[in-house]
Every structure is written in structure tokens, then in C-alpha cells.
C-alpha positions as CSV (number, residue, x, y, z in Angstrom):
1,X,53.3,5.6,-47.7
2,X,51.4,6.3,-50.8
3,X,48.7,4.4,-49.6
4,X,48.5,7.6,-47.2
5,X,49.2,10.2,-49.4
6,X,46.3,8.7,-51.8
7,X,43.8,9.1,-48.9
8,X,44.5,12.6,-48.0
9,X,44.5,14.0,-51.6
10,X,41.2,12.1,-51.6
11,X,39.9,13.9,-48.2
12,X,41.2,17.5,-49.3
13,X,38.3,20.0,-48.5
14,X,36.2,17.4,-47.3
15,X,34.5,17.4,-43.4
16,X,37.2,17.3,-40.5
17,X,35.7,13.4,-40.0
18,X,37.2,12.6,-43.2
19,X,40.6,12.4,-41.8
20,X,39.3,9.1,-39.5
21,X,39.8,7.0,-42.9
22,X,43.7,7.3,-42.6
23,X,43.5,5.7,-39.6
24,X,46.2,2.4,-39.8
25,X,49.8,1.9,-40.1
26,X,52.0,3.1,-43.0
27,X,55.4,2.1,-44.0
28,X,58.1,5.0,-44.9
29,X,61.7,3.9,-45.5
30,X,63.0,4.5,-42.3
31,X,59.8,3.8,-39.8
32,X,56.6,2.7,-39.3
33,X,53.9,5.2,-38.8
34,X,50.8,4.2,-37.0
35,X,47.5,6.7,-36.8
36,X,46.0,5.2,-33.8
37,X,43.7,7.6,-33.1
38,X,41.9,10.4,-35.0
39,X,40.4,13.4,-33.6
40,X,37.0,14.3,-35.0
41,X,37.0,17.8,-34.6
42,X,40.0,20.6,-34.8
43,X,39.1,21.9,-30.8
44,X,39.0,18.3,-29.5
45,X,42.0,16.8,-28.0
46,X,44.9,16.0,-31.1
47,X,45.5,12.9,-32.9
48,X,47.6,10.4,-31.4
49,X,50.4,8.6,-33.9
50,X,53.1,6.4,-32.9
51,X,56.6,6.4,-34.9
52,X,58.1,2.6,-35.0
53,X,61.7,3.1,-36.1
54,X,63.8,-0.4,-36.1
55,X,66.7,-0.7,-33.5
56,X,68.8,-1.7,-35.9
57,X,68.9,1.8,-38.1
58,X,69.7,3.9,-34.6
59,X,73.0,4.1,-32.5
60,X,70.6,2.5,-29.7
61,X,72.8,-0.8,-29.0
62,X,72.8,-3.4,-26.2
63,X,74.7,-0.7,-23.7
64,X,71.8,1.5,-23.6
65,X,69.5,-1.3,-22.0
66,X,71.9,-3.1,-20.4
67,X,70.0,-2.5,-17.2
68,X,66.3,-1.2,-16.5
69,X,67.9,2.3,-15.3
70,X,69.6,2.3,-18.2
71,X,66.6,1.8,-20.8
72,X,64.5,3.8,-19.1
73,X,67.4,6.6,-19.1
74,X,68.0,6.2,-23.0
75,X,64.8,6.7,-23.2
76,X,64.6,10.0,-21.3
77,X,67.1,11.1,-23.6
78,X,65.8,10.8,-26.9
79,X,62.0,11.9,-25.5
80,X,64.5,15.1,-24.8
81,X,66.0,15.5,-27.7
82,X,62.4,15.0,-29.7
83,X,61.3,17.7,-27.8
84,X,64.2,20.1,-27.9
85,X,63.4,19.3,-31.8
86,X,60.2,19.7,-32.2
87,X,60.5,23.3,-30.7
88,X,63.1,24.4,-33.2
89,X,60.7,23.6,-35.6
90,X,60.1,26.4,-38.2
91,X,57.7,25.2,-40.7
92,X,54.4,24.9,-38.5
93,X,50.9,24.0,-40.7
94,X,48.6,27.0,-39.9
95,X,44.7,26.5,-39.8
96,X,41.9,26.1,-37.3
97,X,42.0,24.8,-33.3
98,X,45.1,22.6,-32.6
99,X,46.0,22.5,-36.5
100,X,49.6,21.7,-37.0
101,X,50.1,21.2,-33.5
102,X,53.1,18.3,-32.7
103,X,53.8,17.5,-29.0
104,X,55.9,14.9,-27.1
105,X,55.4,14.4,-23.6
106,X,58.8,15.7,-22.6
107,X,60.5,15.0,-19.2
108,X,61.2,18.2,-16.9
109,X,63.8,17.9,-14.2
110,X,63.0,14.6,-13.2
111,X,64.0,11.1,-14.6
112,X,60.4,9.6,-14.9
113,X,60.0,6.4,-16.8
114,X,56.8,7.5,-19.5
115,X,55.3,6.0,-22.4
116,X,56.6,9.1,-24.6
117,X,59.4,6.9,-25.7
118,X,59.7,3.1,-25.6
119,X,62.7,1.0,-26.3
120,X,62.5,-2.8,-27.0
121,X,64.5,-5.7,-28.0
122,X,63.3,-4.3,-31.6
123,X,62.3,-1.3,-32.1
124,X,62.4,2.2,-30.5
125,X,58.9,4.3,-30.4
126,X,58.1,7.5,-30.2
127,X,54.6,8.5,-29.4
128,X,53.6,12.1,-30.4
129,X,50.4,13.7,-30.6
130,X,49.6,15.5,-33.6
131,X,47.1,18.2,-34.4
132,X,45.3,17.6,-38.2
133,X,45.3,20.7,-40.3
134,X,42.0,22.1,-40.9
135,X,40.3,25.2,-42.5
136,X,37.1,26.2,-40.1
137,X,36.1,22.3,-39.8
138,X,37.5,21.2,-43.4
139,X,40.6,18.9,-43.8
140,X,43.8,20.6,-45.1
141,X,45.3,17.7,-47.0
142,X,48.0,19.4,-48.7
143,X,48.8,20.8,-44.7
144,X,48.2,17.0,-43.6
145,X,50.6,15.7,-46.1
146,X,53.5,18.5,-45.5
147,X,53.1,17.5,-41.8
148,X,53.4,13.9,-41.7
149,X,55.6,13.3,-44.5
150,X,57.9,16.4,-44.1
151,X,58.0,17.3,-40.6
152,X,57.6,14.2,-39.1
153,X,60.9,13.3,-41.2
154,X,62.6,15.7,-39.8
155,X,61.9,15.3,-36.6
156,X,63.5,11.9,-36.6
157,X,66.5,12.7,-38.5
158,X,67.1,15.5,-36.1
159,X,66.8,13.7,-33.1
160,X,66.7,10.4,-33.1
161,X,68.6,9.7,-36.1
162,X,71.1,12.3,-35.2
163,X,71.8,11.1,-31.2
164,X,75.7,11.1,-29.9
165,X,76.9,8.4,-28.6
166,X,79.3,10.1,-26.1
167,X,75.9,12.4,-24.9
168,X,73.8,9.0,-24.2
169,X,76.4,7.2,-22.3
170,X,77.4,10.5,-20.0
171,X,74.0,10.3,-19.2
172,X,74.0,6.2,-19.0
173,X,77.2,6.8,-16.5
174,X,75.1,9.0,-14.3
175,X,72.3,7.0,-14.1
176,X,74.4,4.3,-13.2
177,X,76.0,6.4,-10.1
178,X,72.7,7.1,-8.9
179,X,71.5,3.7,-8.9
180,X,74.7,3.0,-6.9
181,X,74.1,5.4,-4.3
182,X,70.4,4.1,-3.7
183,X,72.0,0.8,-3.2
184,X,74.7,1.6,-1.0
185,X,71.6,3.6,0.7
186,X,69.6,0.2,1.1
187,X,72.9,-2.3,2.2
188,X,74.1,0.2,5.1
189,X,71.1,1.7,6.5
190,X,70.8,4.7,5.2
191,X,67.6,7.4,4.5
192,X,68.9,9.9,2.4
193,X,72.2,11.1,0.9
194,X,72.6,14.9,-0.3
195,X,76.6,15.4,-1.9
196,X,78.3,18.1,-1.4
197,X,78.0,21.0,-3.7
198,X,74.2,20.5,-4.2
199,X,72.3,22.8,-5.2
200,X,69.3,22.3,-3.0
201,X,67.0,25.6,-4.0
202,X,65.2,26.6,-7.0
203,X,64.5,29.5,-8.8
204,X,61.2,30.1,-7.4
205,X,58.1,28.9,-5.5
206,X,56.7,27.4,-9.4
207,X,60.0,26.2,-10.5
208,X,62.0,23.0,-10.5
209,X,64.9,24.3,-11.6
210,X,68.2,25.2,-10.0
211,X,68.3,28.7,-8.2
212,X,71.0,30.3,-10.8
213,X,73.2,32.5,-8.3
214,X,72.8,33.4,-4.6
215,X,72.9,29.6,-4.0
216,X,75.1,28.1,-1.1
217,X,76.6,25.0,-1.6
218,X,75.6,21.9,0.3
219,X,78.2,21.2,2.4
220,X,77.8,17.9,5.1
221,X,79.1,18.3,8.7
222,X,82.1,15.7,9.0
223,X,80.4,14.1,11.3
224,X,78.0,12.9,9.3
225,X,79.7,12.7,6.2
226,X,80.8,9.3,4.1
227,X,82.6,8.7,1.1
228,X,81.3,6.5,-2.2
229,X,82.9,5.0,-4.5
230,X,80.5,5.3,-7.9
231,X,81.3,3.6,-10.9
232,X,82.8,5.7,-14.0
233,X,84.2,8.3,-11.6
234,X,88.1,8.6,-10.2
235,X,87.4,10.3,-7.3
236,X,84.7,9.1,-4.6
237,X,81.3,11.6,-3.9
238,X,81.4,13.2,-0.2
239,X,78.4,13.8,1.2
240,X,75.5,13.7,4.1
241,X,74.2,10.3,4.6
242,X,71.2,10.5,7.0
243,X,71.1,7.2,8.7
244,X,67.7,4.8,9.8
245,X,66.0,6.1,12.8
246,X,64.6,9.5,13.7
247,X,66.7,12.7,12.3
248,X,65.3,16.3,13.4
249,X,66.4,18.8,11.1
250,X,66.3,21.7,13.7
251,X,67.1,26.0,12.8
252,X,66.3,29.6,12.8
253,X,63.8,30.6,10.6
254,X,64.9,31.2,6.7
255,X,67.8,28.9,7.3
256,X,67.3,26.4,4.8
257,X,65.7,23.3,7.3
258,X,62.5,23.1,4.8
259,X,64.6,23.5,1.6
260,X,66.9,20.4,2.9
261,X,63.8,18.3,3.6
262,X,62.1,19.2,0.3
263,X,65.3,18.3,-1.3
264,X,65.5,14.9,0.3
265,X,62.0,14.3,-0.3
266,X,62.5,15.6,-4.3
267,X,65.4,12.7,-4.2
268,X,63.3,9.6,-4.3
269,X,63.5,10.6,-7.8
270,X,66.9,10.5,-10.1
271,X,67.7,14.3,-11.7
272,X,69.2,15.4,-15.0
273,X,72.7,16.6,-15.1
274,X,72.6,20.2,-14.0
275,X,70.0,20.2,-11.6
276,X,72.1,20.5,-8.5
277,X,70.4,17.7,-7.4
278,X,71.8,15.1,-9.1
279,X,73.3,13.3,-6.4
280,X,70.1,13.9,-3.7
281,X,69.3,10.6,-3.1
282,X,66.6,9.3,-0.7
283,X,65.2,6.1,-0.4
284,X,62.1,5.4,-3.4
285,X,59.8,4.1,-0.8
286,X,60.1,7.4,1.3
287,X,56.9,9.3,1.7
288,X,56.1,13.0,2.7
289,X,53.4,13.3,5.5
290,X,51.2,16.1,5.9
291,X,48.2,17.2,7.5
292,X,44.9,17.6,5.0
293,X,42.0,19.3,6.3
294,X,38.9,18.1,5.0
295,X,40.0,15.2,2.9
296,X,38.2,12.0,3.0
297,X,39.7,8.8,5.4
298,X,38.1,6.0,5.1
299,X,38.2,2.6,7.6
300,X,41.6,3.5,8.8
301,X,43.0,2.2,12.4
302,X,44.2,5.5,13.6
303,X,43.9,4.4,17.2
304,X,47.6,4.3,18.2
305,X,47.4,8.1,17.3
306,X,43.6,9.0,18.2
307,X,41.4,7.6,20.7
308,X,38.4,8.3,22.8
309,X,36.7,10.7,20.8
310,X,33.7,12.5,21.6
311,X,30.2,10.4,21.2
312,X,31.8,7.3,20.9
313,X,33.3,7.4,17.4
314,X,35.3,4.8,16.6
315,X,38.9,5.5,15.7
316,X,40.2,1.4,14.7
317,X,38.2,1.7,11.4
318,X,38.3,5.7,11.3
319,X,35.7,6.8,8.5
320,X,35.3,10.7,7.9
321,X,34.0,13.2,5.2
322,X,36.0,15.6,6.3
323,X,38.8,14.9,8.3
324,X,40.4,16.9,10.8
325,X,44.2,18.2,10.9
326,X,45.4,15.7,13.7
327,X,43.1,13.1,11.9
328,X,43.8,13.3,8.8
329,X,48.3,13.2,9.3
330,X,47.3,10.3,11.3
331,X,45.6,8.5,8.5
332,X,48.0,10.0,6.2
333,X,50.7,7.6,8.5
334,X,49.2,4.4,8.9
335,X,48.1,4.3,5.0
336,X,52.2,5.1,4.2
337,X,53.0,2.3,6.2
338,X,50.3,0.2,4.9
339,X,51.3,0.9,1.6
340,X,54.9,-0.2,2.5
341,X,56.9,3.3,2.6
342,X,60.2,2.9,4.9
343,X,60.7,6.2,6.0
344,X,58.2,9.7,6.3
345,X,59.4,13.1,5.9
346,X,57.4,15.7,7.6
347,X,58.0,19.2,8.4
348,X,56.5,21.1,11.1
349,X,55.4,24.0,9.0
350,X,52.4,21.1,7.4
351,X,51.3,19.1,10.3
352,X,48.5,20.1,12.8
353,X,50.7,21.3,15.9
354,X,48.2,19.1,18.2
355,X,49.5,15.9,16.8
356,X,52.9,17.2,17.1
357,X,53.5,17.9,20.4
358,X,51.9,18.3,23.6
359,X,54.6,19.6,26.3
360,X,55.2,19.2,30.1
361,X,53.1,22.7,31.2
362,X,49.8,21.3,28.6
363,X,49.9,18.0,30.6
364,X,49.7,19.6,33.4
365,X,46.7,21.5,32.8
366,X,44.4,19.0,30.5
367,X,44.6,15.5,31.9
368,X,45.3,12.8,29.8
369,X,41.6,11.0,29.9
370,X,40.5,14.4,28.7
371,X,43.0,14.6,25.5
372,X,41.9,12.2,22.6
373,X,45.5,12.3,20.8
374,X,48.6,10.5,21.5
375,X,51.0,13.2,19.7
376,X,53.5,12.1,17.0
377,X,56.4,12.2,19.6
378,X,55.4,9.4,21.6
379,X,54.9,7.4,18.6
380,X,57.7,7.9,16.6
381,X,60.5,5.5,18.2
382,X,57.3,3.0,18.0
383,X,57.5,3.5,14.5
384,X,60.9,2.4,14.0
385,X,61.7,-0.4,16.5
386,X,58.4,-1.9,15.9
387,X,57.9,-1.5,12.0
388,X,61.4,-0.1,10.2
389,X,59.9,3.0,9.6
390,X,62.1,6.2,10.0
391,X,61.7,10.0,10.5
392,X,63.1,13.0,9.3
393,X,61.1,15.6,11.0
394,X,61.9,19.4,10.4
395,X,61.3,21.0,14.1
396,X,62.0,24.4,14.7
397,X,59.9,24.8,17.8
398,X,59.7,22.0,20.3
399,X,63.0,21.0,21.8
400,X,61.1,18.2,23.5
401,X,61.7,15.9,20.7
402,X,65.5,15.7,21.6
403,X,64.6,12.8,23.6
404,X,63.3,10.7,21.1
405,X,65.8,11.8,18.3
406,X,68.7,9.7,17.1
407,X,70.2,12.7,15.4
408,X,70.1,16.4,14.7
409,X,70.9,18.5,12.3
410,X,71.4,22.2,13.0
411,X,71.0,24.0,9.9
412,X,72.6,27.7,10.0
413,X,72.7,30.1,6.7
414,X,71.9,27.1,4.9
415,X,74.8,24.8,5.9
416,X,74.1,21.9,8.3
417,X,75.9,21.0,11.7
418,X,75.8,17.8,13.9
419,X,74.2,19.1,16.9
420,X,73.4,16.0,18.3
421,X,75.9,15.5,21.5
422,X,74.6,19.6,22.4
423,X,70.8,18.4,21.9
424,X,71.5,15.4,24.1
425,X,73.2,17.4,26.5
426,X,70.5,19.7,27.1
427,X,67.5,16.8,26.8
428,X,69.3,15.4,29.6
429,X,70.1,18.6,31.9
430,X,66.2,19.6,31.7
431,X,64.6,19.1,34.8
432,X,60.9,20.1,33.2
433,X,60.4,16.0,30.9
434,X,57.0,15.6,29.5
435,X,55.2,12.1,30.3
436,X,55.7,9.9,27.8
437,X,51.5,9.1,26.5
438,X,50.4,6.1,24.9
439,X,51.2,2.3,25.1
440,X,54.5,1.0,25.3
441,X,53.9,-1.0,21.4
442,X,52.6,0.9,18.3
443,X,50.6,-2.2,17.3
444,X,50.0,-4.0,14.4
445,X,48.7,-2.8,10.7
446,X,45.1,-3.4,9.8
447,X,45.1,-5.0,6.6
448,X,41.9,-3.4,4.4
449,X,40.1,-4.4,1.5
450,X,38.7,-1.8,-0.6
451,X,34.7,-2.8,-1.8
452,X,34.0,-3.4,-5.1
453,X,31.4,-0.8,-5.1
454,X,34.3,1.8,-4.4
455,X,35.2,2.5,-8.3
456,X,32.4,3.7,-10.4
457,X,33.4,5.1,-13.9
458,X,29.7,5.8,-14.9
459,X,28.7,9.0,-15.9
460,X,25.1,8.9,-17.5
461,X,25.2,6.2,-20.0
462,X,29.3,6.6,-20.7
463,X,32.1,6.0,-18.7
464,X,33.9,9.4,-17.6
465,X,37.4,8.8,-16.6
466,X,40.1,11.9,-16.8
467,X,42.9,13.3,-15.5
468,X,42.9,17.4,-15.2
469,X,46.2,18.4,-15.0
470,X,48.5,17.1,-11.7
471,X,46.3,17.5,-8.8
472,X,42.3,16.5,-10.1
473,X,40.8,12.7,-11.5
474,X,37.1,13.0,-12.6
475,X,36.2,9.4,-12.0
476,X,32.8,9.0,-13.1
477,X,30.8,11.3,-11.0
478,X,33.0,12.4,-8.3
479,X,36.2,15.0,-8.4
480,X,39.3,13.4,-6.8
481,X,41.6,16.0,-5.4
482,X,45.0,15.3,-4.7
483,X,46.5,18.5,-3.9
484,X,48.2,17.4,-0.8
485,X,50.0,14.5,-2.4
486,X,53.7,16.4,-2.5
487,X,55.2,13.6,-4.2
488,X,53.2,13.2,-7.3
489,X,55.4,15.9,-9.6
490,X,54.1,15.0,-13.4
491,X,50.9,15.4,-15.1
492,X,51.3,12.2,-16.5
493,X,51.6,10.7,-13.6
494,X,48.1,11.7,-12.2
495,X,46.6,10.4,-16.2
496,X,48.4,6.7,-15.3
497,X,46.9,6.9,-11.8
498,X,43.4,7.2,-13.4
499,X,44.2,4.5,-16.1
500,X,45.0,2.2,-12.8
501,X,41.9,3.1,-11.7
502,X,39.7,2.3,-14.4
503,X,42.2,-0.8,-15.0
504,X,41.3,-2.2,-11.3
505,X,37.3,-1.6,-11.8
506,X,37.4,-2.9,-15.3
507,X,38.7,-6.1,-14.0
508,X,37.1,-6.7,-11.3
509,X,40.0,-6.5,-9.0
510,X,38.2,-4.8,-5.7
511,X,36.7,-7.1,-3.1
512,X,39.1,-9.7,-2.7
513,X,42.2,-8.0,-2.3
514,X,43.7,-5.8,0.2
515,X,45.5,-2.7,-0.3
516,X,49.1,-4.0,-0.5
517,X,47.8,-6.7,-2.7
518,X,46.6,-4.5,-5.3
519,X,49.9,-2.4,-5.3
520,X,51.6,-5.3,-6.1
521,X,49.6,-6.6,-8.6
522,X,49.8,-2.5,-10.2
523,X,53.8,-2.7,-9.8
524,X,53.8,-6.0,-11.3
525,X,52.3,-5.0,-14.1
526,X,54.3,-2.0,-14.7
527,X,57.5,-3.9,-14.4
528,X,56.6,-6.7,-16.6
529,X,54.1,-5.9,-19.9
530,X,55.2,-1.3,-19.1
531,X,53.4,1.5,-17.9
532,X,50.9,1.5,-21.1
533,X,49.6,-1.9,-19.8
534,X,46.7,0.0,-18.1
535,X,45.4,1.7,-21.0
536,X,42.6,1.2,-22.8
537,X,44.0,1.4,-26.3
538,X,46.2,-1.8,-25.8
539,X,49.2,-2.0,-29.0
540,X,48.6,1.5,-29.6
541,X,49.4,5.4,-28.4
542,X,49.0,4.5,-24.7
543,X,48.4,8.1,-23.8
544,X,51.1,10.4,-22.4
545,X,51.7,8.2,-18.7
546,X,54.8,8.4,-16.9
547,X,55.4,5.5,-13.7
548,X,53.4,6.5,-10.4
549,X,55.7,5.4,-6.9
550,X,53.4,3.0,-5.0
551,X,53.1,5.3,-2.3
552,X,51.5,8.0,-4.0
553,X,49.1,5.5,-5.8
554,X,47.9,4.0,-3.0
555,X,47.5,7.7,-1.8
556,X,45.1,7.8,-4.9
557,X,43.2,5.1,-3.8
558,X,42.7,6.2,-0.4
559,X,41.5,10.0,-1.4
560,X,39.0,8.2,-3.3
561,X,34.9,9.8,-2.1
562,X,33.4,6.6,-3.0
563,X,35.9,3.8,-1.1
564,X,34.7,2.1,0.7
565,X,36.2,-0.8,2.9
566,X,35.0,-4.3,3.5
């Protein structure tokens, strides 16, 4: 501690580089701090420190981490209430660029496991990223020294030091109810479950949050409705429990059939208290298909869904550039599969209308040898008696897909009805049926293994490997997009994604292993050594990361320009 405040009295006035010598670990009477990285310049991105407080001198006991969902819960909890304290925060060092800047990367909505805050047998981190006081490009030290031995202080005592033991376990107790539901959801068969009383829409078109008044109340049809029993609760949860097999959300226009999809699709991740969403569970695996003009595909079996194309092209290792609507939803389905997702959710309003459907009267005037694509609706039973993998399609214009749909939900002024005897009923009374297209099996997965040659970090004579913002990775010399990816939500989940990245080229990982290899060896190694365990700066500020789903990672991989298949 006054090993520190020695150097920065000795670096006052001095050029911004200066401030690299306090680089190290410093005791202070309640925590370790550790400087792990030092920015060389005001503009350039902050300074990246790591507070160490022992376990012992918190409230943090063995209740907190009883369980995984409970750690990584706690740990949500006081990331929130560093950030909720850091923005109270009065006495801000002024100076050049990013001086005096403190950040945590603080959760939103979601509950996201991140490397903001780490709890272990020990000790409970907090990393923060700090911006060095400077005037034009000279160090501040009397700034520097009111920042990390004053406000850094206080930051702790206010929130980590000064956490409730009734607020953590309320939000323990919740966590735990979730986890129940997603494994009552697993045991019985179930997709999704959305509770009565949700509040499925938000504010606005850039917001997660709940929509504050206007909102109708979920409310299930009692058809479809079940009862839970959750622990820490008297009464049981009612709710909508979407069973295995192929659901069609069906409605008028403005109804609320996309908001119920986008809210089941939202639920493969747990939500704070408040949301509306708390108890919107779907199962973690579940994906959200789309079409994707113009994205790269790349050695991907999309014959059950495309065949015969023009000139010969060959659709059992499907390579394009730029990929087609009905191409690229069909890639988009055989790589969720491949990458071991359990259900899709897709809504009619983002898929190429060619892959959907083609009815009765198109048959009848373009022959089958003359129409390259088996549509989605002769597939999708294939899907689930031959692989496990169920649908929840939003459909508001092809009745055609009552006769492949196990159930159907009529959604009217955003409240849902079982319609499924009256969609049966008229499946059955119309006389007009559409051939059934394809092959009786949807045939087996190819199993691909990504080249070595398909990760280059080089850029010039450095490696160039950055995340820009939720939907871009520079990776060496090529711009990753992943705009279409609806299920990546967090910022820091797109920098871990590029940290796997470099990880698997650093190591040599490509070329022997196939897709679903890799994402086990990537979840592996998240479960056991954390989500930091990809990072270059090993035993130090990871970098703000928060835990990517293995669906959308291996999405990642397979948007990548350069991959290329062996």
C-alpha cells in the first residue's frame, strides 16, 4: 500500500508511461489490489485492476455457492450492486481521455455468468477497469492516489462490504425456482414454460426491459396449463408448458404471436426479479432459426432441404459466399442440430417463404423435378421422430402446416387459446392436401471438421483479435458479422467468443476435431478452470467476458469467411 503511494508521488508530472511501473499487487487492510494491466496512453482503452477481498471479511457464506446457479447468481448480485455504486459516485478525478473513469461490466436484464465478479472457495474478485488521471499526456498522481486509495475504498464498503443478507438469498431463492422449472422442463418433456402474469413485451424495439403499462398479462389456456411446485414458495406457479414436438403459434396480425416466441426464445436465459419474465423458461439448448442472406455456409449437408440445383452444385457439402434465403435457414438447421440444440424457434416473419411452404395450387403448376427445395413442412416431423428436435413455428399464413402440428396456439389480443382440436378439424375437412415432398427419413448428420487453416489471427506482423460491440469480431484480416445470431444478447459475450477463437488456433485445436468435439472441449473448459480460461492474460483481469450458449458459439464458428472443412 505505501509501496504504491511511493511510486505515484514518484511519477507525478512525469509521461503517461510512467504509470506502467505500478504495475503489481498491493496489499490494503481489507483487499488485495492487483494492476494487471496499464494503459499507455489516456485515449487508449483503461487500465484493468482486479480487487481480491477474502471470503472470510464478507457475508458471502457456504449458502451463496451451495450450487453453481447459486454462485453464479451471488455473483450477479454484487457485479450489481458495484455498479449501482459506482454510478452514485460523486467524487470523479477530472483530467484528459478516459481519466478517472471506473467501470464494472454490469449485468442488464439477464442472469449471465461473467468474469466481472468471481467467487471462490477463498476469495471474492471484482474486476474493474479503471481510467489513470492525466493532464494532456502527464500522470496526475495526486488524482491517481485519491482514486485508488479513496474511491476504490469506497466502492467496496458500499457494495460489497455493505450487501444484505435477506436481498442475496431472495435472489438465491429465485434462482433456485428457475433452475427447478428447467428441470421439471427436461424430466416431462417439455419446450418452454411462460407463468402466468408475465410480462412478455418491452418498452421498445432497443429495450430489454419490461413494457411499464398497457401490458396484458400472460395468461395460459387451461388446456395447456400445469401446476409446479418450486421450492421456497407456498403456493405452486400456473402456467403454459409447451410440450416436445411441433407447436404453431398461429394469429391476426399485432396479436402478440412474435412477442410470445421472442419471449420463449429470450427464456433460455434466467431474468432478474422484475422483468416480467422471470418465470419464461425454455429449454438452454433451444435455438432461434432464421434466414441470412448473403452469409457464408460452408461444407454443410443441406440435401434433405436442397437438392438438384442448377449446374450441378453440390448440396451434401453445401459451400457458398453468399448464401441464399432458403439456403442459408437450411444451413442455419443442420448446424443447430449439429451443434446439439433440442428444439428451433422460428417465426415466419424471418424465414425465406420458399423454404416454408409450397401449397397444393404451386405443385400443381411447377413439378417437383423442377423445384430444388423440399420446404420446412415436410421436414419438420422428420426432425423430431428422427432426431429429438422440436418446433415452435409462428405461422400466420399457411394453414397447411395443421397437418404436421402437434399443437396450436391461437393467440388473440395477446392472450393465447388451444386451437388445436378446431385446426385438426379443418386439416381434416380440406379436400385441397398438398403432396407430402421429400423422403420418408431426414437422414443422418454429417459430422465436419473445421481445417486448421480456418483461424488466422495475423494481421501484418501482429496478431489482431477484437470484439466491436455485440454483432462484429475482427479476426485477423477478416470482419465476422453476426448480426443474425438472435440469441447472442451481451457484449461480452461476442469478446469471449473471440477469446475462444484465438484459444482454439493458439492451441492447435483445428484439424482433428469435429464441430461437436470442440464445443465440448470449449464447455469443458468453461465449467471446470471459468470463463477467463480463454484469455490471454491467464491469473489476471480476464477481460470483461460473460458465458456464450454452445449454440450460438458454434454459430460463431460457422460464420467464420475463412473455415474451411476437411
Amino acid at each position: 500500500m505505501n509501496e504504491l503511494k511511493s511510486k505515484l508521488e514518484k511519477i507525478d508530472g512525469k509521461g503517461y508511461k510512467a504509470y506502467k511501473d505500478i504495475r503489481g499487487s498491493y496489499i490494503f487492510p481489507d483487499y488485495t489490489l492487483s494492476l494487471d494491466y496499464v494503459q499507455g496512453d489516456p485515449f487508449a482503452n483503461p487500465s484493468r485492476i482486479r480487487i481480491i477481498i477474502p471470503r472470510r471479511k464478507t457475508i458471502i457464506d457456504s449458502e451463496c455457492d451451495l450450487t453453481n446457479v447459486r454462485r453464479i447468481r451471488t455473483e450477479d448480485e454484487i457485479a450489481r450492486k458495484v455498479a449501482l455504486t459506482i454510478q452514485k459516485q460523486q467524487s470523479r478525478a477530472k483530467g484528459t481521455g478516459k481519466s478517472g473513469l471506473i467501470f464494472i461490466d454490469a449485468p442488464g436484464q439477464k442472469v449471465i455468468e461473467r468474469s466481472a465478479v468471481t467467487i471462490t472457495n477463498d476469495m471474492v474478485t471484482i474486476c474493474l477497469s479503471i481510467g489513470l488521471p492525466a493532464q494532456g499526456r502527464r500522470v496526475l498522481g495526486r488524482q491517481a492516489q485519491h482514486m485508488l486509495f479513496h474511491q476504490l475504498q469506497e466502492i467496496v464498503s458500499n457494495s460489497v462490504f455493505s450487501l444484505k443478507k435477506d436481498k442475496i438469498m431472495k435472489a438465491l431463492y429465485l434462482a433456485d425456482q428457475q433452475y427447478a422449472i428447467r428441470k421439471h422442463l427436461v424430466d416431462n418433456g417439455f419446450v418452454s414454460f411462460v407463468a402466468n402474469d408475465a410480462v412478455l413485451p418491452r418498452e421498445s424495439g432497443i429495450s430489454d426491459r419490461p413494457m411499464k403499462d398497457q401490458a396484458a398479462l400472460f395468461q395460459s389456456p387451461k388446456q395447456m396449463e400445469v401446476s409446479l411446485t418450486l421450492p421456497h414458495r407456498e403456493e405452486p406457479i400456473k402456467g403454459l408448458a409447451i410440450k416436445e414436438g411441433i407447436t404453431l403459434i398461429v394469429g391476426g396480425g399485432y396479436h402478440g404471436k412474435s412477442t410470445l416466441l421472442r419471449a420463449m426464445e429470450h427464456g433460455v436465459y434466467d431474468h432478474i426479479e422484475g422483468d416480467g419474465r422471470e418465470f419464461v423458461i425454455s429449454n438452454e439448448n433451444a435455438m432461434k432459426i432464421r434466414s441470412e442472406d448473403g452469409r457464408k455456409v460452408t461444407g454443410v449437408d443441406i440435401s434433405p432441404f436442397i437438392q438438384n440445383l442448377p449446374y450441378g452444385k453440390d448440396t451434401s457439402s453445401f459451400t457458398s459466399e453468399n448464401a441464399s434465403g432458403s439456403t442459408s435457414q437450411a444451413a442455419n438447421i443442420i448446424e443447430a442440430v449439429e451443434s446439439g440444440s433440442k428444439a428451433l424457434f422460428i417465426d415466419e416473419d424471418t424465414s425465406a417463404t420458399n423454404f416454408m411452404i409450397r401449397d397444393y395450387r404451386m405443385q400443381q403448376l411447377v413439378a417437383k423435378e423442377k423445384e430444388p427445395i423440399t420446404p420446412f413442412i415436410d421436414r419438420v416431423k422428420q426432425l423430431y421422430t428422427d432426431h429429438g428436435i422440436s418446433t415452435i413455428l409462428v405461422m400466420g399464413g399457411s394453414g397447411d402446416y395443421f397437418d404436421v402440428a402437434d399443437h396450436v396456439i391461437l393467440m388473440e389480443n395477446y392472450l393465447p387459446y388451444d386451437a388445436t382440436d378446431e385446426a385438426k378439424r379443418i386439416s381434416y375437412e380440406n379436400t385441397y392436401t398438398r403432396y407430402k415432398e421429400g423422403s420418408e427419413r431426414f437422414g443422418e448428420m454429417r459430422r465436419r471438421v473445421p481445417a486448421k487453416t480456418s483461424l488466422n489471427s495475423q494481421s501484418g506482423k501482429k496478431a489482431k483479435v477484437a470484439a466491436k460491440g455485440l454483432h462484429h469480431i475482427i479476426y485477423g484480416n477478416t470482419d465476422l458479422s453476426l448480426h443474425q445470431v438472435e440469441q447472442l444478447v451481451d457484449p461480452s459475450q461476442t469478446r469471449l467468443a473471440a477469446d475462444v477463437l484465438h484459444y482454439l488456433e493458439r492451441n492447435n485445436l483445428l484439424g482433428e476435431y469435429t464441430i461437436p468435439e470442440l464445443l465440448d472441449h470449449i464447455e469443458d473448459r468453461m465449467n471446470n478452470e471459468g470463463i477467463g480460461a480463454f484469455s490471454l492474460f491467464q491469473n489476471q483481469h480476464p477481460g470483461d467476458v460473460a458465458r456464450i450458449r454452445r449454440s450460438d458459439m458454434a454459430a460463431v464458428l460457422n460464420r467464420l469467411r475463412t473455415l474451411k472443412i476437411k
